[in-house]
C-alpha positions as CSV (number, residue, x, y, z in Angstrom):
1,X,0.0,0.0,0.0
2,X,1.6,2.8,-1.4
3,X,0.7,6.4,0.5
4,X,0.6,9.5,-2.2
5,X,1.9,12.5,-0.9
6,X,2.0,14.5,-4.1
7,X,-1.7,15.5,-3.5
8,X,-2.8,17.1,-0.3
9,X,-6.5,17.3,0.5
10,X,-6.2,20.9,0.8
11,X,-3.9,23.7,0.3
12,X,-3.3,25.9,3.2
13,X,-1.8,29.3,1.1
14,X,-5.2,28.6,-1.1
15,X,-7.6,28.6,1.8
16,X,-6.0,31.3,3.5
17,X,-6.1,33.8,0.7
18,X,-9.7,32.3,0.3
19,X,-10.4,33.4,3.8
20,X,-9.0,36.8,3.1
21,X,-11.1,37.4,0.0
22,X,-14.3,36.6,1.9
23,X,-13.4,38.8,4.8
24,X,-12.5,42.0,2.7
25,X,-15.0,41.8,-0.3
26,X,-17.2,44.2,-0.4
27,X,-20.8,44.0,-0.8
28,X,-22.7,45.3,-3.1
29,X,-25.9,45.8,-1.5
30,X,-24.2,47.6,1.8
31,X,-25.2,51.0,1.6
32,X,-21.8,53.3,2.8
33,X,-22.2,54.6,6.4
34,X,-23.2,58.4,6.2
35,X,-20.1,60.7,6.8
36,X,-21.9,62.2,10.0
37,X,-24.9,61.7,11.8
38,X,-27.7,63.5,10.6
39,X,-27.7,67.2,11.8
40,X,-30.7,68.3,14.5
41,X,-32.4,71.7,13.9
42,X,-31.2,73.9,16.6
43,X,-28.9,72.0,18.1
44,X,-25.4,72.7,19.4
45,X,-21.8,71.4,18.8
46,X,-18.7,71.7,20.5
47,X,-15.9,73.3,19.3
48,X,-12.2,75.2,20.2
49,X,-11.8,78.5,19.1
50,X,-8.5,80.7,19.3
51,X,-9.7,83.9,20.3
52,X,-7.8,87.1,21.5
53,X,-8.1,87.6,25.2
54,X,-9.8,91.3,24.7
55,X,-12.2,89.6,22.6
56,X,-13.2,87.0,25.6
57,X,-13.6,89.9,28.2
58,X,-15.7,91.9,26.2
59,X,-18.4,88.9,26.0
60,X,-17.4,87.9,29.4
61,X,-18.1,91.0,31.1
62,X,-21.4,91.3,31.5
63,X,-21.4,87.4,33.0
64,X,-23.2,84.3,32.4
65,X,-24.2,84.1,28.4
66,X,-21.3,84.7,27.2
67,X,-21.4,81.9,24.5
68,X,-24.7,83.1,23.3
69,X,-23.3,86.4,22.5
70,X,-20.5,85.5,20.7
71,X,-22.5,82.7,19.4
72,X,-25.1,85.8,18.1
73,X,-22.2,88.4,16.5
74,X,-20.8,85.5,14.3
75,X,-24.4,84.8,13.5
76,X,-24.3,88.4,12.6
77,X,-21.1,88.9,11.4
78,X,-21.8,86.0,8.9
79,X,-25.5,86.9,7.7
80,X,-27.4,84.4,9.2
């Protein structure tokens, strides 16, 4: 009884880039995931600004709200 080793049941390179392919095909029915999530009317995001320090105390000064004025003279500022 003679063994064959020239043929192997399967090849390991073969099923490995097999694997691969099936892991990082893409599918043609997956929609792409939107860029951002969908914006809210009204609502708010967080950002850092580099402002000059003058410009800080001015909206500062008169207290609490500050963010909502400077918020409101870029509005303005910018014709919105």
């Amino acid at each position: 009884m003679a063994i064959d080793r020239t043929r192997r049941p399967s090849d390991p390179r073969q099923a490995a880039e097999a694997a691969f392919r099936a892991v990082t095909r893409k599918t043609p029915e997956a929609a792409p995931a939107p860029a951002r999530a969908p914006i809210v009317p009204g609502a708010r995001e967080t950002v850092s600004l580099r402002i000059d320090r003058a410009v800080l105390e001015h909206f500062q000064k008169d207290g609490p709200g500050w963010q909502d004025r400077i918020n409101a003279a870029l509005k303005a500022a910018a014709g919105l």
